[in-house]
mmCIF file of the N, C-alpha and C atoms, coordinates in Angstrom:
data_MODEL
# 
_entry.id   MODEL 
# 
loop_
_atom_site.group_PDB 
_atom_site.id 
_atom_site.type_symbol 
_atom_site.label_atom_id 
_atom_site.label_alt_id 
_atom_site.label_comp_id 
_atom_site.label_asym_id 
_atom_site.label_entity_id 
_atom_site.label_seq_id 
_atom_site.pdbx_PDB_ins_code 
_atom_site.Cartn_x 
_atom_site.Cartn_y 
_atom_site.Cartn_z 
_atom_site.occupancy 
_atom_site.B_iso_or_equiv 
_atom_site.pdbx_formal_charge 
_atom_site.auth_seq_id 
_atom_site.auth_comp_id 
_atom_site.auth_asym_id 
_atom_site.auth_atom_id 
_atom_site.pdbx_PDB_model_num 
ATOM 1  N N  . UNK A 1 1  ? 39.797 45.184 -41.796 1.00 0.00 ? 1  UNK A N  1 
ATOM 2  C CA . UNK A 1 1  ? 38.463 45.526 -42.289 1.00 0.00 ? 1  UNK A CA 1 
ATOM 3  C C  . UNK A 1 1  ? 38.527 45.619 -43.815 1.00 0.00 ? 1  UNK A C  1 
ATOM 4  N N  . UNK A 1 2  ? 37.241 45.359 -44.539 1.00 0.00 ? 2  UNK A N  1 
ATOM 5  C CA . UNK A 1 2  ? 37.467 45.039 -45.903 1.00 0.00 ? 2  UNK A CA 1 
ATOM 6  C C  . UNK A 1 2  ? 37.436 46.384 -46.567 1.00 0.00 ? 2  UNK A C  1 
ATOM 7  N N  . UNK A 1 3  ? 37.943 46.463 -47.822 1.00 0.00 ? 3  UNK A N  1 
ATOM 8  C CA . UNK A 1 3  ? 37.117 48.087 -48.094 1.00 0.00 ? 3  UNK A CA 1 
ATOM 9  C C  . UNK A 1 3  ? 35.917 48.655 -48.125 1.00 0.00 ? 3  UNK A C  1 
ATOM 10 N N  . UNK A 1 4  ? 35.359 47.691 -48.547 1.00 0.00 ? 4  UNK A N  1 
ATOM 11 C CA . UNK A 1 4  ? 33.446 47.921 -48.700 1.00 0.00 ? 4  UNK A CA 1 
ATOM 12 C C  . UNK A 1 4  ? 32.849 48.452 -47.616 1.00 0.00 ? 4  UNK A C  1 
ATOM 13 N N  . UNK A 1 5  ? 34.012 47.426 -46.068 1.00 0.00 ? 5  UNK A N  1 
ATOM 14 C CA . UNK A 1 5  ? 32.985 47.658 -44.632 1.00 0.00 ? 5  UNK A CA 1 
ATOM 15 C C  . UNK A 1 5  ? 34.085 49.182 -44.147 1.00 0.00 ? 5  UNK A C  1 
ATOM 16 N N  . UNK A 1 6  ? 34.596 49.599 -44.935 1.00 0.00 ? 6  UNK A N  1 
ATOM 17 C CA . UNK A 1 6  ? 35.401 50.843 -44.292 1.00 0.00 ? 6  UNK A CA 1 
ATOM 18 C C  . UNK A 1 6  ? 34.373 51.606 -45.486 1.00 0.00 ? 6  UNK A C  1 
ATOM 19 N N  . UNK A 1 7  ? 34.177 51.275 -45.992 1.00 0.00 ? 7  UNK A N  1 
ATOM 20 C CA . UNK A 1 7  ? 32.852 52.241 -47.017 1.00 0.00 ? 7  UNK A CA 1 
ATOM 21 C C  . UNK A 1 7  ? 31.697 52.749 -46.308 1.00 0.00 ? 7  UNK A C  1 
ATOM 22 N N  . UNK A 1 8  ? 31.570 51.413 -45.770 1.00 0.00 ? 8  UNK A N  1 
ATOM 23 C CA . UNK A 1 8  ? 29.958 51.456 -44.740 1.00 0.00 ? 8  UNK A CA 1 
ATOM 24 C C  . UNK A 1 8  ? 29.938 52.490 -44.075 1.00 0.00 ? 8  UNK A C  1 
ATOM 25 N N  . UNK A 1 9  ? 31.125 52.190 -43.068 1.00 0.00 ? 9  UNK A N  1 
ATOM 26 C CA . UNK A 1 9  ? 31.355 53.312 -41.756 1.00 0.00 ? 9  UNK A CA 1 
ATOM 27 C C  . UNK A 1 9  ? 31.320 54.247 -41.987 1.00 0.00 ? 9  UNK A C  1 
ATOM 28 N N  . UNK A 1 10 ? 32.113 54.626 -43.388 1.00 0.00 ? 10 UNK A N  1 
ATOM 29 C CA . UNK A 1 10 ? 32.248 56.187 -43.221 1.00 0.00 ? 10 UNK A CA 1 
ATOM 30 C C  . UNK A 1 10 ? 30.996 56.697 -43.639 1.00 0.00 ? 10 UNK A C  1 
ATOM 31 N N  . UNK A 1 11 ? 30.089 56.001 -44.239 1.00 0.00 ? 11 UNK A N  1 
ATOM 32 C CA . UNK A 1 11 ? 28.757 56.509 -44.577 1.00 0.00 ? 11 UNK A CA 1 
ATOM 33 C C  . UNK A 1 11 ? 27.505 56.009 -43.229 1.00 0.00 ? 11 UNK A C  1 
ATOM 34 N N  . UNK A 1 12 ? 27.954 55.284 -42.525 1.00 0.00 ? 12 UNK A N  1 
ATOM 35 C CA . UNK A 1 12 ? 27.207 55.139 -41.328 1.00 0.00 ? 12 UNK A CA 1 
ATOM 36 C C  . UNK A 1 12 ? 27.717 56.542 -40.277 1.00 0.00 ? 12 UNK A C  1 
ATOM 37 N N  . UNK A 1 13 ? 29.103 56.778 -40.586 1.00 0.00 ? 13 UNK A N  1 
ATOM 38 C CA . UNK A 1 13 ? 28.989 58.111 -39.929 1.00 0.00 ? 13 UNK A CA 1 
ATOM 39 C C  . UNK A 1 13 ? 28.870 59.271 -40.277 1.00 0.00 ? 13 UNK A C  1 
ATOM 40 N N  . UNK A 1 14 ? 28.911 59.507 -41.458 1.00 0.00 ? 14 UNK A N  1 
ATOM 41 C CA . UNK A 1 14 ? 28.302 60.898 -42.327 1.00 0.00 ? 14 UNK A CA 1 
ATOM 42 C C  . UNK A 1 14 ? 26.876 60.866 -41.917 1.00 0.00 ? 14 UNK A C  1 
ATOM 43 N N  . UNK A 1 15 ? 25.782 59.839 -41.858 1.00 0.00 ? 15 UNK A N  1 
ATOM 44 C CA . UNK A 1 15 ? 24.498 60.009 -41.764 1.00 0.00 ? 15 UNK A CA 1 
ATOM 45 C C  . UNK A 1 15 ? 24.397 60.094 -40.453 1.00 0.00 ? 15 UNK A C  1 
ATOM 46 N N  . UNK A 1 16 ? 25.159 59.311 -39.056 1.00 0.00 ? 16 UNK A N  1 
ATOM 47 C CA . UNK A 1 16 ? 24.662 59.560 -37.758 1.00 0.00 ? 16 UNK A CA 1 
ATOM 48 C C  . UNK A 1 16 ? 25.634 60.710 -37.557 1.00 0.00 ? 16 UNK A C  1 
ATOM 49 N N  . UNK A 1 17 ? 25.815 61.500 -37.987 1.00 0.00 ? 17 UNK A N  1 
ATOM 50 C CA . UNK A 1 17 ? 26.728 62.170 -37.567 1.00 0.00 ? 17 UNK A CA 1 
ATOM 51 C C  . UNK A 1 17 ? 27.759 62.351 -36.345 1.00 0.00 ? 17 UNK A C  1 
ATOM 52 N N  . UNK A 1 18 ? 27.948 61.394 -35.998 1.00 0.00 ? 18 UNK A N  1 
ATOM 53 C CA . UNK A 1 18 ? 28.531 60.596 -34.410 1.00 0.00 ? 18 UNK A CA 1 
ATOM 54 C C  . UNK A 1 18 ? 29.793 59.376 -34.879 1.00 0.00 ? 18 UNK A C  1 
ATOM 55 N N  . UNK A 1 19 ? 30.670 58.779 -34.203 1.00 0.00 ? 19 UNK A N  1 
ATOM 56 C CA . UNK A 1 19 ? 31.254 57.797 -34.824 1.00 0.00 ? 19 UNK A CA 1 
ATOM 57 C C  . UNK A 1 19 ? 30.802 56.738 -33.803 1.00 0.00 ? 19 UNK A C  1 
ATOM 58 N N  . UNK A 1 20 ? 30.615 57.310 -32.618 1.00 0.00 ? 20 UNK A N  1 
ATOM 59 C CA . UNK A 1 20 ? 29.260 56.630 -31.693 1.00 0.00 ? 20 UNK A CA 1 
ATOM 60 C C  . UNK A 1 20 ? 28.535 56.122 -31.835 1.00 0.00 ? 20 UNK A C  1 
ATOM 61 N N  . UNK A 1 21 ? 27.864 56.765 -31.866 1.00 0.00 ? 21 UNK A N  1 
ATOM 62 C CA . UNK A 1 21 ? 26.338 56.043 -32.988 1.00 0.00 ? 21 UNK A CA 1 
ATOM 63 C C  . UNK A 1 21 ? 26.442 55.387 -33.963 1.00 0.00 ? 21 UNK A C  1 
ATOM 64 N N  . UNK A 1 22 ? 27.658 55.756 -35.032 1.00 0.00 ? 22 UNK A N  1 
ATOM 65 C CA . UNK A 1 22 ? 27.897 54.703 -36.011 1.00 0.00 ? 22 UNK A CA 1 
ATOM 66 C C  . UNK A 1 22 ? 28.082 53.090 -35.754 1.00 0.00 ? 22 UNK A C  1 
ATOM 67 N N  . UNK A 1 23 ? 29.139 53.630 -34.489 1.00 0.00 ? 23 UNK A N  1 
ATOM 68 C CA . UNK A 1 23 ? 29.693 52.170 -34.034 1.00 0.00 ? 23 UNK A CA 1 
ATOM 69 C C  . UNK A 1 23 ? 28.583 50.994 -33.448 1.00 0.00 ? 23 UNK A C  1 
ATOM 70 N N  . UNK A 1 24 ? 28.076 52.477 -32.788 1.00 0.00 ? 24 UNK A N  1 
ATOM 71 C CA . UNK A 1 24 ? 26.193 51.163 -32.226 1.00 0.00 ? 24 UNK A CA 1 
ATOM 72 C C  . UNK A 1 24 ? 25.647 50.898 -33.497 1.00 0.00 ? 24 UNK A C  1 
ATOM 73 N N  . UNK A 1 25 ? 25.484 51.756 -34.380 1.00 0.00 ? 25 UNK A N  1 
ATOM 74 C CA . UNK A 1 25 ? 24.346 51.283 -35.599 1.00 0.00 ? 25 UNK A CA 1 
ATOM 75 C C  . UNK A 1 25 ? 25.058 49.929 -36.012 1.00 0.00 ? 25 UNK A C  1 
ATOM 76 N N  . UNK A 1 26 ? 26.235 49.993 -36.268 1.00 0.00 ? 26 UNK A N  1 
ATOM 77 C CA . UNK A 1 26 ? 27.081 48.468 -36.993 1.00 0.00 ? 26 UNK A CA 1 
ATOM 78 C C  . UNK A 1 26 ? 27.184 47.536 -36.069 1.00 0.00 ? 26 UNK A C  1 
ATOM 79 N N  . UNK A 1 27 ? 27.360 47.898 -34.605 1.00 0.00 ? 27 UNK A N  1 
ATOM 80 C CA . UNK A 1 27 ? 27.695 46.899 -33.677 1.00 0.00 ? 27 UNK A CA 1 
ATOM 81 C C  . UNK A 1 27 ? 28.949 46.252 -33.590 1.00 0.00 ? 27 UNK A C  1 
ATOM 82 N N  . UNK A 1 28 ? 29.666 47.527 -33.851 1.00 0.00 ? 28 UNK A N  1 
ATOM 83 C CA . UNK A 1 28 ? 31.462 48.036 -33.769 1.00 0.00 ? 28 UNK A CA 1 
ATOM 84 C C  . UNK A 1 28 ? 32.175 48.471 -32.687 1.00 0.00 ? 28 UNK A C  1 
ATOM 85 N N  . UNK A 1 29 ? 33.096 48.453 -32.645 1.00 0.00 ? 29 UNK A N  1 
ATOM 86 C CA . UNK A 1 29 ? 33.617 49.225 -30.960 1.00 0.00 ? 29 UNK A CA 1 
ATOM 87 C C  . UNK A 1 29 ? 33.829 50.675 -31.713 1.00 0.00 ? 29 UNK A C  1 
ATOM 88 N N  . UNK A 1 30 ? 34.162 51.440 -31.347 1.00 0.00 ? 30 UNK A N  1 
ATOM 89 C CA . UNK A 1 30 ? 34.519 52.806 -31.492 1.00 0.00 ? 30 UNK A CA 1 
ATOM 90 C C  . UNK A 1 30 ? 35.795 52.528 -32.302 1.00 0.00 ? 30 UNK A C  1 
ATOM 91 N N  . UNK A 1 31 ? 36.829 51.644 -31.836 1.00 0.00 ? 31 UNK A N  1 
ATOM 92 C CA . UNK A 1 31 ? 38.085 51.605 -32.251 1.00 0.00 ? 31 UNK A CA 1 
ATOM 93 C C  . UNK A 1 31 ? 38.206 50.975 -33.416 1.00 0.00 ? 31 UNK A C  1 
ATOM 94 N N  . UNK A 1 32 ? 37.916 50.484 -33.901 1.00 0.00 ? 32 UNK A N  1 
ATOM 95 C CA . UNK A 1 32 ? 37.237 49.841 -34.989 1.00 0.00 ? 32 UNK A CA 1 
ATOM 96 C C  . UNK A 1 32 ? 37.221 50.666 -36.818 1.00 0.00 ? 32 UNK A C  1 
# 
């Protein structure tokens, strides 16, 4: 994963507060 898209995530999961939900918002696996 690039840095930018490990940027994303962690701010897709600060705002859904879930890594769940993150992973659906990006259309990521969890493991990911």
């Amino acid at each position: 994963m690039l840095k930018l898209e490990a940027a994303a995530a962690f701010v897709a999961v600060a705002e859904s507060g879930s890594i769940t939900e993150a992973a659906r918002r990006m259309a990521l696996s969890k493991s990911v």
